[in-house]
Each structure stands twice: as C-alpha cells, then as structure tokens.
C-alpha positions in Angstrom: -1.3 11.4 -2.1 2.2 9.5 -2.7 3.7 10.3 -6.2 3.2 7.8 -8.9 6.2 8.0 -11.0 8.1 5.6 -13.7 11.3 3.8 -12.1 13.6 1.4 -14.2 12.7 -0.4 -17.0 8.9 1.6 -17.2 7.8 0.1 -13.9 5.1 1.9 -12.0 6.7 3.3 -8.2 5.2 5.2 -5.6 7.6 7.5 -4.0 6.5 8.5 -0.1 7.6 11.3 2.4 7.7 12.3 5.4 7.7 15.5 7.6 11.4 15.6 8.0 12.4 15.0 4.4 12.7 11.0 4.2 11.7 9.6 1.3 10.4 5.3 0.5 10.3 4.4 -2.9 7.7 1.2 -3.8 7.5 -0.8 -7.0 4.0 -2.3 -7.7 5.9 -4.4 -9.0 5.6 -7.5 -5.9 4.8 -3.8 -3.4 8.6 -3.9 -3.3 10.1 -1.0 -1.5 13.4 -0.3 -2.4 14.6 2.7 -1.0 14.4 3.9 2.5 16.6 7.5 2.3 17.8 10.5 4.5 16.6 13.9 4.2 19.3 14.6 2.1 18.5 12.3 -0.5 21.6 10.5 -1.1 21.9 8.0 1.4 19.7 4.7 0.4 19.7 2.6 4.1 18.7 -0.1 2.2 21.0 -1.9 0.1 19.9 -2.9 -3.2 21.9 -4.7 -6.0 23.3 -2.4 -8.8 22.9 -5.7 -10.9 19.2 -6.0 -9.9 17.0 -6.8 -12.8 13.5 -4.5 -13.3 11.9 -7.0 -15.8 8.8 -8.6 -14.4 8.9 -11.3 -13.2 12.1 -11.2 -12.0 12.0 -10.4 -8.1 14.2 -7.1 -7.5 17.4 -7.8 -5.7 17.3 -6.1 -2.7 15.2 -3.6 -0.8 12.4 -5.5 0.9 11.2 -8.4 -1.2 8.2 -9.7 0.4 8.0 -13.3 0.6 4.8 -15.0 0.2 2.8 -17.5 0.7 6.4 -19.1 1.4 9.9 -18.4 2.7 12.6 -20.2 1.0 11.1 -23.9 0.3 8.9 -24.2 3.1 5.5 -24.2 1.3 4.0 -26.1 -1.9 5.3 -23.6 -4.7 8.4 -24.9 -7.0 9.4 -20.9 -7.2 11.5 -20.1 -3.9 9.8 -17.6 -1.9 6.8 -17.8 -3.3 5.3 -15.3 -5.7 4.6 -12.2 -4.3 7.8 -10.7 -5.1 7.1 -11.8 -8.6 3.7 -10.2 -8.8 2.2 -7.1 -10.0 0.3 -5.2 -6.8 -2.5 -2.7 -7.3 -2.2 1.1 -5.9 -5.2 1.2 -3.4 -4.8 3.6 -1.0 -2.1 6.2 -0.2 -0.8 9.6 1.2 1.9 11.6 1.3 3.6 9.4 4.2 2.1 6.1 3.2 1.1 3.6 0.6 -1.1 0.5 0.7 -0.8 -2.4 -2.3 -3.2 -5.4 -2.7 -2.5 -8.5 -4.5 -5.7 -10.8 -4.7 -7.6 -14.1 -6.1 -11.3 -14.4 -4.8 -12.2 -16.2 -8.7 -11.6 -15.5 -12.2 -14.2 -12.8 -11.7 -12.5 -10.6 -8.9 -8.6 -10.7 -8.9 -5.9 -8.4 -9.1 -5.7 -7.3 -13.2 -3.2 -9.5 -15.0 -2.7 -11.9 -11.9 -2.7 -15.5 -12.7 -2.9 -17.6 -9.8 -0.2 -20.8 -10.0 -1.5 -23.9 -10.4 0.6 -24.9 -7.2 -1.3 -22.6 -5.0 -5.2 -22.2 -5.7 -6.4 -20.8 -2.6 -8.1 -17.6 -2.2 -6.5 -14.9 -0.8 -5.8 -10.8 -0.3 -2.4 -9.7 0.5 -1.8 -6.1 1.6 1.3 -4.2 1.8 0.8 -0.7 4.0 3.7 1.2 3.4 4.4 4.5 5.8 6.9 7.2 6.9 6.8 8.1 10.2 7.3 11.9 11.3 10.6 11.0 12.3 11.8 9.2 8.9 10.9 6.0 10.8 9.7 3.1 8.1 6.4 1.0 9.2 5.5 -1.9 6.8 2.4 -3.6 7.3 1.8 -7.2 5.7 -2.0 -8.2 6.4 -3.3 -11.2 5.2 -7.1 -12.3 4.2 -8.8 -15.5 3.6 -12.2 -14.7 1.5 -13.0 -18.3 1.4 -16.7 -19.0 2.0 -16.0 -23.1 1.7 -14.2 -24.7 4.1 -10.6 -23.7 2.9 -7.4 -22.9 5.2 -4.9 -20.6 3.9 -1.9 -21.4 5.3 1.0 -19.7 4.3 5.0 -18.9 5.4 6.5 -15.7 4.8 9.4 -13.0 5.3 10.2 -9.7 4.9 13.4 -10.0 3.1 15.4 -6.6 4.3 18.4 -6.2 2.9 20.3 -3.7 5.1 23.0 -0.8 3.8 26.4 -1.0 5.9 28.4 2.3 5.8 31.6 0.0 7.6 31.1 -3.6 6.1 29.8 -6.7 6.7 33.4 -7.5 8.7 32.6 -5.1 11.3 28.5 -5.4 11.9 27.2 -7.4 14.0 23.3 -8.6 14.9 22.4 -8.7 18.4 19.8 -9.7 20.7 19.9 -13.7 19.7 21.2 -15.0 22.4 19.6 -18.1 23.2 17.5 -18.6 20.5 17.5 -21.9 18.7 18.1 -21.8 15.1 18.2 -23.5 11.5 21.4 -23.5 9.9 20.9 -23.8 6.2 24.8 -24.1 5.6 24.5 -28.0 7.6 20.9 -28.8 6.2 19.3 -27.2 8.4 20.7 -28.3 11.5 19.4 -27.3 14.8 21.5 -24.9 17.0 21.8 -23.0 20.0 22.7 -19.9 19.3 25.9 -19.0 22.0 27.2 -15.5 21.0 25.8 -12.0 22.2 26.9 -10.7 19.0 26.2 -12.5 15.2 29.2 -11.9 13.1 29.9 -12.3 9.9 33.2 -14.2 8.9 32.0 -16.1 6.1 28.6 -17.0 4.3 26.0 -16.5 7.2 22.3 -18.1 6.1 20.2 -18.9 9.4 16.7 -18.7 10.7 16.5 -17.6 13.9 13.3 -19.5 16.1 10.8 -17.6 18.5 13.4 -14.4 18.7 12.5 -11.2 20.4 10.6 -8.6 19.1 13.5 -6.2 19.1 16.6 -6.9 17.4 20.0 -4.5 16.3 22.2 -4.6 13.4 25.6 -3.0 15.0 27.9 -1.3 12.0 30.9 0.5 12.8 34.3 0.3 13.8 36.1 -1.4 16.6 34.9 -3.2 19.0 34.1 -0.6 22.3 37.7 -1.3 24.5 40.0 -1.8 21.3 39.6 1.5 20.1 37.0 3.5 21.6 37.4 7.0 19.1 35.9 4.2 16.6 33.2 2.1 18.9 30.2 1.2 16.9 27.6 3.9 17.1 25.6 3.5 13.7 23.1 0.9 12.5 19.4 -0.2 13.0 17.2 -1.0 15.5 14.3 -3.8 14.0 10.9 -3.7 16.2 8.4 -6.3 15.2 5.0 -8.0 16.1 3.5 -11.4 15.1 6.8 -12.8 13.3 8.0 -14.9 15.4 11.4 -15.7 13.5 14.1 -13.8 12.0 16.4 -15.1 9.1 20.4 -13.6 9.1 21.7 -13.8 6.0 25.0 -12.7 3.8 26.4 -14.5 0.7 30.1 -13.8 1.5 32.5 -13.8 -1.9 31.6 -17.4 -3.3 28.3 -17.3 -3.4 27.8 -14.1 -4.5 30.0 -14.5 -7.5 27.5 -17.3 -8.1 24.6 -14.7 -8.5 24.0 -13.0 -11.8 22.0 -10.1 -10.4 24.5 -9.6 -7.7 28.1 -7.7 -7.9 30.8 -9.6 -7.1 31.7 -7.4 -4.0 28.8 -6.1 -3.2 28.1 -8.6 0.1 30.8 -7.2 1.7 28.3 -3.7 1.9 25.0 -5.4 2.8 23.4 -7.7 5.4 19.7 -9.2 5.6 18.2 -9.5 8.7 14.5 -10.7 7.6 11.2 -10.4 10.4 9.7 -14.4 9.3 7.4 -17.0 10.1 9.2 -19.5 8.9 10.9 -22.5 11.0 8.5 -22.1 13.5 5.7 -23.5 11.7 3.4 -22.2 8.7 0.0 -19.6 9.9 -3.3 -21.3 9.2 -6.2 -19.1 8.4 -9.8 -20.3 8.7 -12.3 -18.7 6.3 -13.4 -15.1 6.7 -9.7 -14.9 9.3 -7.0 -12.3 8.8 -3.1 -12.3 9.9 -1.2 -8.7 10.4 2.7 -9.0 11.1 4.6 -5.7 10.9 8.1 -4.4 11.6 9.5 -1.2 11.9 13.0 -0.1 11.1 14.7 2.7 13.1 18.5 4.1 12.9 20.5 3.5 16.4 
C-alpha cells in the first residue's frame, strides 16, 4: 500500500516508492503530484513554487496540475483550467509503487464526498488519476476518462498535464527539442498560428505556446554550452517525455515580468523551471459518447 500521510496545511498525500529508492508524493487534493525525487531524497525533478498555496481550493503551483475538463480557456468553465486541480480526489486504489484517484458526478446520489459539480459544467463524468513508479524511478501517470451517461449526453472535454520541470542549469541554457515542424499557437500574439523553424526551443524571454499534432517523444535539454563551444560542459542532463493519445504539447516559462505578477510565484524562481505540458488542447476538444472512455498517459524519464 502507498503511505497516507499529512502534507502542508493538513492536506491528505500519498507518498509512493519504488524498487530503487524513488519516491512520488500525491495530494488528493486535485490527485496532484508534486514530487518526483532521487533515491537520495533531496533532489525534487519537479519544480514546485516555494510560494505555492495548500489551501483548497487554490490549485498547487507546480508539480503536475491536472487540467480538466479544459486547458486554459478552451472549454465552457469561467475558472481557467478547469476544476480538477481544484478538487478534492478520493484514494481508490494503491501500492507501494502506485496510486489511483477518482473524481466523479454520476447524480446527487453517487459523487465523489464534498464534490459540487459547477453549474457551468453538469455533465457526468469519472476522472482517474493512476499514479506509478517504475522499477527504475521512472514516473507513469495515467489520466482515464469515463462518461456514465445513460441519456444521450457527450462529454467533451480539453485537458493537460501541467508539468512543471526542475532545471539544475536554468531556463537560459535548456532547451525542448523534437518540434520541429510542428505548427503552433502563440498565446503571446493571440494565438497566432506558426510554424515552428528551430531544432531546439529556447528560452530568451516569456515562452507560452501550444504545440499542434507533436510527436510522441519529446526532450527538455539542461546544461551547459552548447556541444562545439565548450564540450567539458555539453548538455548531458534533462528529461525525456514519452506520451500516447495527447496529441499536443504546451511550452511554457513566465520569464521576470510575469512572474513578478504571480502571488504564488517567487520572483526568480522562472529562471529554475520550465513546463512542457502532454495536451489536447488546440487540436480540438475529445468527445465521449455514453458508456465511452479516453486514456492519455505520459511518462517522464531522465536523459
């Protein structure tokens, strides 16, 4: 079984390992995992704010935010990304290397406790967060979701895993590769089409984009020098992203002035993180027929 312990603020976590010594913590609070560490417990690889707030139902800055039944604006709730990450999840399954959450509305009679579904989004639905630790410290997360519905109802839905990323070297020296190609949205100009031109994403300035139909595996590159200018300093560290039935990716870093902007966010702290988010997003919203299910997972790997 994963250990149920008490996190900040009196919140319920679920702390998972595996057989090498990595450890996941997850919140029930929106099945928000907010550590992914080494065997030697004091590396987090995922960057969280240490001005994140742990009082529900303020989403937790950071970690993986789960966002659902919309990314962003692109669905009918006035909260941005929905309100998973802004939810209380119930512990229904786990181990010692894994943990699975459920947030659900089938009725008044059979919802998750305490839920109340907003009036902006009626529709029945489960949403499942599986949670795991590989043998190798390798994270799986697992977002399946169900529509109950005996009527005639489609769930449709947008959504994201929100990953925020730790950089040992900065955000001036990572890069993101494998987007080459790929059409994008760039939030900064309204949204604006592009055509993405460089091998390598780079970072030198505020950076909010979602990437459309992108491959399954992408990199986050964070080190030193570029290889040629240096090589005793060539990037060798970062993270290899492996997904299946997203078919976007969102980039994003705040940079200084927006960040200053954000009150559960240090003022310097963008300069030591980077998001690079699996998402179905600008390619169009999933529609789920009654008694259908969606599963969209990603797995997270050091390079």
């Amino acid at each position: 079984m994963a250990e149920i312990q008490i996190g900040n603020n009196s919140l319920t976590k679920a702390v998972i390992r595996s057989a090498n010594g990595h450890t996941a913590e997850i919140y029930t609070h929106g099945a928000h995992v907010t550590s992914w560490k080494t065997p030697n417990g004091e590396e987090n690889l995922l960057f969280y704010s240490k001005e994140a707030i742990f009082n529900p139902p303020t989403a937790i800055r950071g970690g993986v935010p789960i966002c659902w039944p919309q990314f962003s604006d692109l669905g009918p709730c006035k909260t941005q990304h929905g309100f998973a990450r802004n939810s209380e999840f119930s512990i229904i399954n786990s181990s010692t290397n894994s943990v699975t959450m459920e947030l659900r509305n089938e009725g008044a009679e059979n919802k998750t406790p305490g839920f109340s579904p907003p009036t902006d989004f009626p529709q029945k639905f489960i949403l499942t967060c599986k949670v795991s630790l590989d043998q190798d410290g390798v994270l799986h997360q697992e977002l399946v979701v169900q529509n109950p519905s005996t009527a005639t109802d489609t769930l449709k839905f947008t959504c994201a895993l929100h990953t925020y990323f730790t950089l040992r070297n900065g955000i001036r020296n990572a890069a993101v590769e494998n987007l080459k190609g790929c059409r994008y949205l760039d939030s900064l100009q309204g949204r604006m089409e592009c055509v993405e031109a460089e091998e390598k994403v780079k970072f030198p300035g505020e950076v909010d984009k979602i990437y459309l139909g992108v491959p399954d595996t992408l990199k986050i590159l964070d080190g030193g020098a570029e290889k040629g200018e240096k090589p005793e300093e060539a990037v060798v560290a970062g993270f290899k992203i492996e997904k299946t039935a997203f078919s976007d990716a969102v980039v994003w870093n705040p940079h200084a002035a927006k960040a200053a902007k954000m009150a559960d966010f240090g003022n310097d702290e963008w300069e030591q993180m980077v998001c690079v988010e699996v998402a179905q997003a600008g390619s169009g919203a999933i529609e789920l027929e009654p008694g259908k299910q969606w599963a969209g997972w990603q797995k997270l790997s050091l390079l």
